[in-house]
C-alpha positions in Angstrom: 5.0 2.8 9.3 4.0 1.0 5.6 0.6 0.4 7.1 0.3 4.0 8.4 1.6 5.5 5.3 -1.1 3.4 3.0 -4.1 3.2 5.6 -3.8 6.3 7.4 -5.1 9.6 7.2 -4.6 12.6 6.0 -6.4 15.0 7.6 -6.8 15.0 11.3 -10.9 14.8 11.1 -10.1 11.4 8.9 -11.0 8.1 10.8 -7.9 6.0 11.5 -10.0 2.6 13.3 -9.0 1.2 10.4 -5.6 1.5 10.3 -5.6 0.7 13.9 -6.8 -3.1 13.3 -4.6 -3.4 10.5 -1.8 -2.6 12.4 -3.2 -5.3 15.7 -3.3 -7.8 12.8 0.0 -7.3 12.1 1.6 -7.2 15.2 -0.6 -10.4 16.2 0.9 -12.1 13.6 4.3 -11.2 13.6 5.0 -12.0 17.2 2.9 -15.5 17.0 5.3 -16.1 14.2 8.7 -15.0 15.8 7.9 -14.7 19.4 8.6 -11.3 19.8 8.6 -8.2 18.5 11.5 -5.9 19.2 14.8 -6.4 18.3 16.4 -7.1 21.5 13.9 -9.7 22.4 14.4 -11.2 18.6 18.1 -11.2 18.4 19.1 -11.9 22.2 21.5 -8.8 21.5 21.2 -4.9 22.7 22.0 -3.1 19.4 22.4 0.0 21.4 25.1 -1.0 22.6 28.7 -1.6 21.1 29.2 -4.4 22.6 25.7 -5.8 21.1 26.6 -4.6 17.8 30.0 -6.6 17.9 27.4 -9.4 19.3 25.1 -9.0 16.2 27.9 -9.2 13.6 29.8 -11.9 15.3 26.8 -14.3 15.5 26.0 -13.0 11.7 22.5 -11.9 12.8 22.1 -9.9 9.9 20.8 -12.6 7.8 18.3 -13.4 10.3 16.9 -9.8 10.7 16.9 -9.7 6.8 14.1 -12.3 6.8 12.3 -10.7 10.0 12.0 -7.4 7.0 10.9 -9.3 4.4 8.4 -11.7 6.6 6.6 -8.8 8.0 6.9 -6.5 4.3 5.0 -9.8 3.1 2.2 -10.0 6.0 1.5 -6.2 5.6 0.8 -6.9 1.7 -1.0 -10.2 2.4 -3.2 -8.3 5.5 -3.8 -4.8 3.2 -5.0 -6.5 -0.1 
């Protein structure tokens, strides 16, 4: 969403290719990273789910999603500058 907000466009008639690779970079480099990219497949825990959410906070996940954040807010800086 960052990289859409920054790269995108504003008009419809705007060209958006760009934005596009940025956001293949990106993804490229945060699953290589992490081995995944959503949050079931990061965690191990369906968060949809009550019994995920108890899951999550029992195995005190939220530290580890907290530096899945501010991994990939630091690879969209690195990858727009």
């Amino acid at each position: 969403m960052a990289i859409g907000l920054y790269q995108g466009r504003n008009t419809p008639n705007e060209e958006i290719d760009h934005c596009y690779e940025t956001v293949r970079v990106f993804i490229e480099r945060f699953s290589r990273q992490f081995g995944a990219l959503n949050c079931l497949d990061l965690t191990g825990v369906h968060l949809g789910t009550p019994e995920g959410q108890t899951a999550f906070m029992e195995k005190g996940q939220m530290r580890e999603c907290t530096n899945f954040v501010g991994e990939a807010t630091r690879m969209v800086v690195e990858i727009v500058k």
